[in-house]
N, C-alpha and C positions, 0 to 999 in steps of 0.2 A: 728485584728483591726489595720489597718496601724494608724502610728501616722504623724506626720508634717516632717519627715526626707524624704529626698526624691526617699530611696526604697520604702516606702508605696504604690504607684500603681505598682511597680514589684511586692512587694508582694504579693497585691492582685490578681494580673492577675496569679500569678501560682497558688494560693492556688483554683480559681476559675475555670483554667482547669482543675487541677488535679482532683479537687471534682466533676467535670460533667463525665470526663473519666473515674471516678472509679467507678461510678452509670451508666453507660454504655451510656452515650450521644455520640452522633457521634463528630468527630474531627471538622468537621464543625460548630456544633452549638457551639462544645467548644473555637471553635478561638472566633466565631463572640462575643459571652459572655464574654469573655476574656478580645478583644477588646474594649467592648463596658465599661465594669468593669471599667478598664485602663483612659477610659475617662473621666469617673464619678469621680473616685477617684483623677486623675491629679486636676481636678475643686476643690473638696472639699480639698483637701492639699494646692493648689493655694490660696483660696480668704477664708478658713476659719484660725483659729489663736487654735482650737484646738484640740481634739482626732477626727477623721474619723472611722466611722461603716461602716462594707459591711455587709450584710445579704444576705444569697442566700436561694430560697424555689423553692421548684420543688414538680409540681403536674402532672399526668397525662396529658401527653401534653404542660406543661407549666413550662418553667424556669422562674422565679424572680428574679432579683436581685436589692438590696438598698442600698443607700448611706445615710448614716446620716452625718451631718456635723453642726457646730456652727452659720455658716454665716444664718444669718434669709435671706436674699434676694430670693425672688425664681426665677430661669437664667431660659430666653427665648434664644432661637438661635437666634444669631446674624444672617445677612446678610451674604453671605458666595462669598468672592470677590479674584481670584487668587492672588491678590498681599497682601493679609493678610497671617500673620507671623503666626495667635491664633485664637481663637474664633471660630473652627471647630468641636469643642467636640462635644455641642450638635444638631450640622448637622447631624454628624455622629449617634446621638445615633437615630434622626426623622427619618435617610434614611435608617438603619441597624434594628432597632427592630421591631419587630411587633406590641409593643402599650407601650410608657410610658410618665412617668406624674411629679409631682411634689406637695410637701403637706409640709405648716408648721405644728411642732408638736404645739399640743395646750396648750392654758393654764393652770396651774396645774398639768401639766408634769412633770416628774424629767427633762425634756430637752426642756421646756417652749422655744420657740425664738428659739429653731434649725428647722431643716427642712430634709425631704428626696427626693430624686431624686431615680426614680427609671427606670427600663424596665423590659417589658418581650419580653421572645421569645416563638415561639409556635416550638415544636419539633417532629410534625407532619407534612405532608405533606398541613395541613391546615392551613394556614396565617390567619391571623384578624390584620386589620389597623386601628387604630386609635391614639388620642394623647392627653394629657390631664393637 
């Protein structure tokens, strides 16, 4: 669980190759998951004020991975213009994954008013597009 210091997306970007290359995912899917981890988590360390969750789940053909964070707001991708410094995360995660979404947790939650950002990638030769 990275917290607000600012190795929290190192750390989760190693802990998330290493756990796809030791369950045997290709290098490939393990960058782009990596990658994509990295950017989740830079956002939720960024605009939230307190702990960050990563969850990763892998199914037959399918890696998952979650970001929990405090900040209720749920982030749309910005417009993505070369002379912007930020705000490329979640281009990156639209152009790079295969399908991912965003959901506030609900009410009567232990984590009422947080929310998770999440992707997947498919780790077969079969893609599925969508976004949510």
């Amino acid at each position: 669980m990275p917290d607000q210091r600012p190795q929290g997306p190192r750390i989760a970007r190693h802990t998330i190759r290493t756990a796809l290359l030791d369950y045997g995912h290709t290098t490939e899917v393990a960058a782009r998951a990596e990658l994509l981890t990295s950017e989740l988590v830079s956002n939720a360390v960024k605009h939230s004020d307190g702990p960050v969750t990563v969850r990763l789940r892998t199914s037959p053909g399918i890696i998952r991975v979650g970001v929990m964070d405090n900040h209720p707001e749920l982030p749309d991708p910005l417009p993505c213009t070369p002379d912007q410094d930020f705000g490329r995360g979640l281009f990156l995660i639209d152009a790079l994954a295969d399908t991912w979404g965003r959901y506030p947790l609900p009410a009567g939650s232990r984590t009422a008013g947080w929310k998770v950002v999440w992707f997947e990638l498919a780790t077969s030769r079969q893609r599925v597009r969508s976004a949510g």
